[in-house]
C-alpha positions as CSV (number, residue, x, y, z in Angstrom):
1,X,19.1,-16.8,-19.9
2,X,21.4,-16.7,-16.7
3,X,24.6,-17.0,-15.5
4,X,25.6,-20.5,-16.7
5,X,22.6,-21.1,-19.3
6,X,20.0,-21.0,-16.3
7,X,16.5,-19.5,-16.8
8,X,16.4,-16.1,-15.3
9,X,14.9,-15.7,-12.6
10,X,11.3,-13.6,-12.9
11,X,10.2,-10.5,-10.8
12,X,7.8,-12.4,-9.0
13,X,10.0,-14.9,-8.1
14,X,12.5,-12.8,-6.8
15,X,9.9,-11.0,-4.8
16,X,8.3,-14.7,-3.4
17,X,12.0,-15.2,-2.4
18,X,12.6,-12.2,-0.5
19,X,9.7,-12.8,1.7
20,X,9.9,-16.6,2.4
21,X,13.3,-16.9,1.9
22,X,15.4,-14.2,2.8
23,X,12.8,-12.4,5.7
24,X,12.7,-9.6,4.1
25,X,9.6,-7.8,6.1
26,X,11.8,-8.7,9.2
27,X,14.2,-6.9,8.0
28,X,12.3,-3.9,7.4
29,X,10.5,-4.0,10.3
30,X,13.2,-3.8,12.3
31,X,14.1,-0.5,10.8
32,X,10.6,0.7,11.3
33,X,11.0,0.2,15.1
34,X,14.5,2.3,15.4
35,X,11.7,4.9,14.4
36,X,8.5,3.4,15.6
37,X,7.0,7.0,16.3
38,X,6.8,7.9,12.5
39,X,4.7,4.9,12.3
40,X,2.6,5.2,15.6
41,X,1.7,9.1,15.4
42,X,-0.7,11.0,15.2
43,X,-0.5,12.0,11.7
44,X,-0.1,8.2,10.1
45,X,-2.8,7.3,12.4
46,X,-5.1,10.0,11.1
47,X,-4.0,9.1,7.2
48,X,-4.4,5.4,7.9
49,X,-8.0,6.1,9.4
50,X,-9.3,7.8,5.8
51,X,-7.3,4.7,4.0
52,X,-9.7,2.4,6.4
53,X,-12.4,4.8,5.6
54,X,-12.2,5.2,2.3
55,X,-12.2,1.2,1.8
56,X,-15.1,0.5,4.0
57,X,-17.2,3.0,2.3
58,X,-16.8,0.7,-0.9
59,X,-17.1,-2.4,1.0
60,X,-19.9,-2.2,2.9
61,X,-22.4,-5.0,1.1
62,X,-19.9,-6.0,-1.7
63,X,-16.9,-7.2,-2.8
64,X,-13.5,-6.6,-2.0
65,X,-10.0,-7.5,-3.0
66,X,-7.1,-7.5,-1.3
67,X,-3.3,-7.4,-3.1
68,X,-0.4,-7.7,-1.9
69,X,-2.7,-9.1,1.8
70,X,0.0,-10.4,3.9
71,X,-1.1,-12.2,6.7
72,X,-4.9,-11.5,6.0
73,X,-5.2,-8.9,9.2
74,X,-6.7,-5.8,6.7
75,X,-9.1,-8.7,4.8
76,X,-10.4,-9.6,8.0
77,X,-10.5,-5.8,9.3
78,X,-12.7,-4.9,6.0
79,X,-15.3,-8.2,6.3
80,X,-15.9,-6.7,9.7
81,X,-16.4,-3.3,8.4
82,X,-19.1,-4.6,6.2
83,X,-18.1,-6.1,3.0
84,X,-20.1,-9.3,2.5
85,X,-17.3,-11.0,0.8
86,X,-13.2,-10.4,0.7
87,X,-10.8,-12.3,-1.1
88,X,-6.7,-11.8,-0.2
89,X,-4.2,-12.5,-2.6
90,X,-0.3,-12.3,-2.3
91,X,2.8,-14.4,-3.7
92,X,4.4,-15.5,-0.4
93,X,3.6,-18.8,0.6
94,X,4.5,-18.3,4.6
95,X,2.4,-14.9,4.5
96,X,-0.8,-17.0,2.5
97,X,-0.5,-20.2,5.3
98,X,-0.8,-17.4,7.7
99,X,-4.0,-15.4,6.1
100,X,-5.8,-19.2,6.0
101,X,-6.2,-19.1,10.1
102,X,-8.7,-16.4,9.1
103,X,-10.5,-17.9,6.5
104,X,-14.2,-17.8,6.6
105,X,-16.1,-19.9,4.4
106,X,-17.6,-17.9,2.4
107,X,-17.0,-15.0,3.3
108,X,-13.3,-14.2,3.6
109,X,-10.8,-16.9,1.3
110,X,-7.3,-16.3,0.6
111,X,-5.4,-17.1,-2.5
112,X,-1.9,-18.0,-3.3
113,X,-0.5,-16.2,-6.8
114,X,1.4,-13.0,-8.2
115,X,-0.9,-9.8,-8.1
116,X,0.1,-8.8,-11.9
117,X,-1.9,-12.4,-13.2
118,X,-4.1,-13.5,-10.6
119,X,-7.1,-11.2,-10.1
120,X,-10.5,-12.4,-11.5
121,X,-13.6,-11.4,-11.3
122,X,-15.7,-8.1,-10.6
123,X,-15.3,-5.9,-7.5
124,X,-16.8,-2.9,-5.9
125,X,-13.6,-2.3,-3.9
126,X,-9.8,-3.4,-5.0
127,X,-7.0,-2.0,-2.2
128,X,-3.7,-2.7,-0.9
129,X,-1.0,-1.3,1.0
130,X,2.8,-1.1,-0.4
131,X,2.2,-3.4,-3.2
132,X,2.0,-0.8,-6.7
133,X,5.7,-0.2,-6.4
134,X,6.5,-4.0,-6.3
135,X,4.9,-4.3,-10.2
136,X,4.2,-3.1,-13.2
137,X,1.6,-0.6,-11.6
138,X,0.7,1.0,-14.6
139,X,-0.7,-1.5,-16.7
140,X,-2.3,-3.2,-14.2
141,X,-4.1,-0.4,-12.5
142,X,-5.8,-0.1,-16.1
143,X,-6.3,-3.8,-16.5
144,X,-8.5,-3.6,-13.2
145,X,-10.2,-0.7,-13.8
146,X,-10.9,-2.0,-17.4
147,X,-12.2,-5.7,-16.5
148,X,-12.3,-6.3,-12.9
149,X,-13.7,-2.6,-11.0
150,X,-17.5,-3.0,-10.9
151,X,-19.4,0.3,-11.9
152,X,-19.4,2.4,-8.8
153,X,-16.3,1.0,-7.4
154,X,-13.5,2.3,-6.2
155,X,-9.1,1.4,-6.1
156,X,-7.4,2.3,-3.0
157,X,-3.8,2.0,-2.6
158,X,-1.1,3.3,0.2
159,X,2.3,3.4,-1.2
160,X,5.7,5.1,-0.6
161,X,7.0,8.1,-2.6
162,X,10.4,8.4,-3.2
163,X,10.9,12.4,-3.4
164,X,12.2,12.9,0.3
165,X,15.7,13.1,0.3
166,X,15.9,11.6,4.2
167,X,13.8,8.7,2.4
168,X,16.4,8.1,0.1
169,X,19.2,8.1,2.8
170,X,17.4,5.5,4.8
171,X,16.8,3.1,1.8
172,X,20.7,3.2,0.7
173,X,21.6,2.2,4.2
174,X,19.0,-0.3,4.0
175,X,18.8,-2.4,1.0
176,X,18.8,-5.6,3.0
177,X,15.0,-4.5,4.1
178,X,14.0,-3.7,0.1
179,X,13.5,-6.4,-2.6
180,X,15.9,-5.4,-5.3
181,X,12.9,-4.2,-7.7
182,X,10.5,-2.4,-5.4
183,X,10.8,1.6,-6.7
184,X,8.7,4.1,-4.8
185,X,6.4,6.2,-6.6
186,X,7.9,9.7,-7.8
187,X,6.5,13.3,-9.2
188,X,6.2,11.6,-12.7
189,X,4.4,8.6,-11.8
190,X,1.7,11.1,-9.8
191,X,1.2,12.9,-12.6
192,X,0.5,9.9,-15.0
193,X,-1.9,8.6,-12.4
194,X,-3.9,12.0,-12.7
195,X,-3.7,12.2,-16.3
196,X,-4.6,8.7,-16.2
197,X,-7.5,8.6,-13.7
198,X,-9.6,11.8,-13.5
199,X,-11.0,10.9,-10.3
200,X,-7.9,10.2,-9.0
201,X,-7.3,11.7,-5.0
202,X,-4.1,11.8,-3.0
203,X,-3.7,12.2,0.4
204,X,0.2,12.4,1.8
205,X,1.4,11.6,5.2
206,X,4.9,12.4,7.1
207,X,6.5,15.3,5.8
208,X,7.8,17.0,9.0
209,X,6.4,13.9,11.4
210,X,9.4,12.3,9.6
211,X,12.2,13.6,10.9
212,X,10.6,14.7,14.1
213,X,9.2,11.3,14.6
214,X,13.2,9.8,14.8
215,X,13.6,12.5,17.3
216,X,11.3,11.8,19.2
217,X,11.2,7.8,19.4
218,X,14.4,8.9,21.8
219,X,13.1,11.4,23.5
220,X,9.5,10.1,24.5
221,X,7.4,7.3,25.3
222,X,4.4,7.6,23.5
223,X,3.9,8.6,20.5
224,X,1.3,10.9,21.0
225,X,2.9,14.0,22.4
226,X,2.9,17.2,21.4
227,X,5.6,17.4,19.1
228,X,4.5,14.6,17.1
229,X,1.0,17.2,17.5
230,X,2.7,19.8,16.0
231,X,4.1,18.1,13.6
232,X,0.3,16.3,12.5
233,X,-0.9,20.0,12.1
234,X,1.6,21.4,9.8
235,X,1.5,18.2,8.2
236,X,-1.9,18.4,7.6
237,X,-2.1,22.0,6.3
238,X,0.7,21.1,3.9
239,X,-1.1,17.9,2.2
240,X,-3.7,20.5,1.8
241,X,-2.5,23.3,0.7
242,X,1.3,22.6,-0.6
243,X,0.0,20.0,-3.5
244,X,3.6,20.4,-5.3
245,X,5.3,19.1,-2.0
246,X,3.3,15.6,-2.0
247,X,6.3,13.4,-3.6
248,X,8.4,14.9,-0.3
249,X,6.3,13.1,2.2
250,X,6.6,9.5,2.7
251,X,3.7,7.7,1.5
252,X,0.7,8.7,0.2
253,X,-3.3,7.2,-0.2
254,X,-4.4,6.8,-3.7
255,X,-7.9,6.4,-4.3
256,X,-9.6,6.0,-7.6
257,X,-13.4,6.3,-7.9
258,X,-14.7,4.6,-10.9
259,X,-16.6,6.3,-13.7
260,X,-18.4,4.7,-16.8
261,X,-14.8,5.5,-18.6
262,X,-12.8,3.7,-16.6
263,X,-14.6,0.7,-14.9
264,X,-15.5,-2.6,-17.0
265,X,-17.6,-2.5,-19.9
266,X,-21.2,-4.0,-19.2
């Protein structure tokens, strides 16, 4: 119970709130454009083409599920890429009104419910960016590998990491742009998910396109420059050959192939 004999309030519901209520994606995106360069270079392009990739691949004639879809823009993105049918499903009711001007019969549907209860069904590709640190990732990343990952199929998830100390900085000076139970994912939680999932692959982005990417929001216009170069190449050579450094960098791509172990049981 609450303060005052009230019911308390649920992790979903505080999360609905802090998107419809209290703008909470606002907020946060206004941080992201102090820094817009660590968003808009090279290297977080480059990592967010494989994410594309990597979906697509699994799409391409089949199924795919969306959680944690916003306002529908990466549902419609993967229908084009192939996939004959994508469904979108996240909690906020302003972000679900908005994914419905994309609707296509048929073909591309949105639904309106908490990530943790409302998948059904069978897919051959389940994704979503920033969402596993908003829930109880764990059990529900077996629950969809277990019931609702066709044979074949494949998870793929982008989600922040929590072991850069810069990271942590910004997010104490920032709680207004956080919902009070997001945690990003940490060197323990990494290795559960590769005890966990075998096939499990990790790609990391921004480690020194970071803090060079602040910098250099004030010092140029595009993104594309060649410090934000430089900083894409050692980036790149670190995600490969650095593995120990990955919970430095700021996000990272999960991808999960499915093997007779792990997807549903025929």
């Amino acid at each position: 119970m609450g303060p005052g004999g009230g019911t308390r309030e649920s992790r979903s519901e505080r999360e609905r709130r802090a998107y419809d209520e209290e703008h909470v994606w606002e907020r946060c995106h206004a941080w992201h454009m102090k820094a817009r360069h660590v968003f808009e270079c090279p290297n977080s392009v480059r990592v967010e083409r494989v994410y594309d990739a990597w979906i697509a691949e699994a799409a391409r004639g089949g199924r795919a599920l969306e959680l944690g879809c916003g306002d529908g823009a990466d549902c419609e993105k993967v229908l084009v890429q192939g996939a004959a049918f994508v469904r979108g499903i996240d909690l906020s009711e302003r972000f679900i009104a908005e994914a419905r001007r994309r609707e296509v019969p048929g073909k591309v549907v949105f639904t309106l419910g908490d990530v943790a209860d409302a998948v059904e069904g069978t897919w051959d590709v389940i994704f979503g960016k920033a969402i596993l640190h908003h829930v109880d990732y764990r059990r529900l990343l077996v629950r969809l590998c277990e019931r609702h990952l066709n044979p074949g199929g494949r998870l793929v998830f982008l989600e922040p990491l929590d072991g850069n100390l810069l990271l942590r900085l910004y997010r104490s000076v920032s709680r207004e742009a956080h919902t009070p139970d997001e945690v990003p994912l940490g060197r323990r939680d990494l290795d559960w998910l590769r005890r966990t999932f075998p096939t499990l692959r990790v790609l990391p982005r921004n480690y020194l396109s970071l803090p060079l990417g602040i910098l250099s929001t004030h010092l140029f216009a595009d993104a594309d420059n060649p410090l934000m170069r430089f900083a894409d190449r050692v980036d790149t050579w670190l995600a490969a050959h650095v593995p120990g450094l990955t919970p430095a960098f700021r996000q990272a791509v999960l991808r999960v192939d499915a093997t007779p172990r792990t997807s549903r049981r025929g």
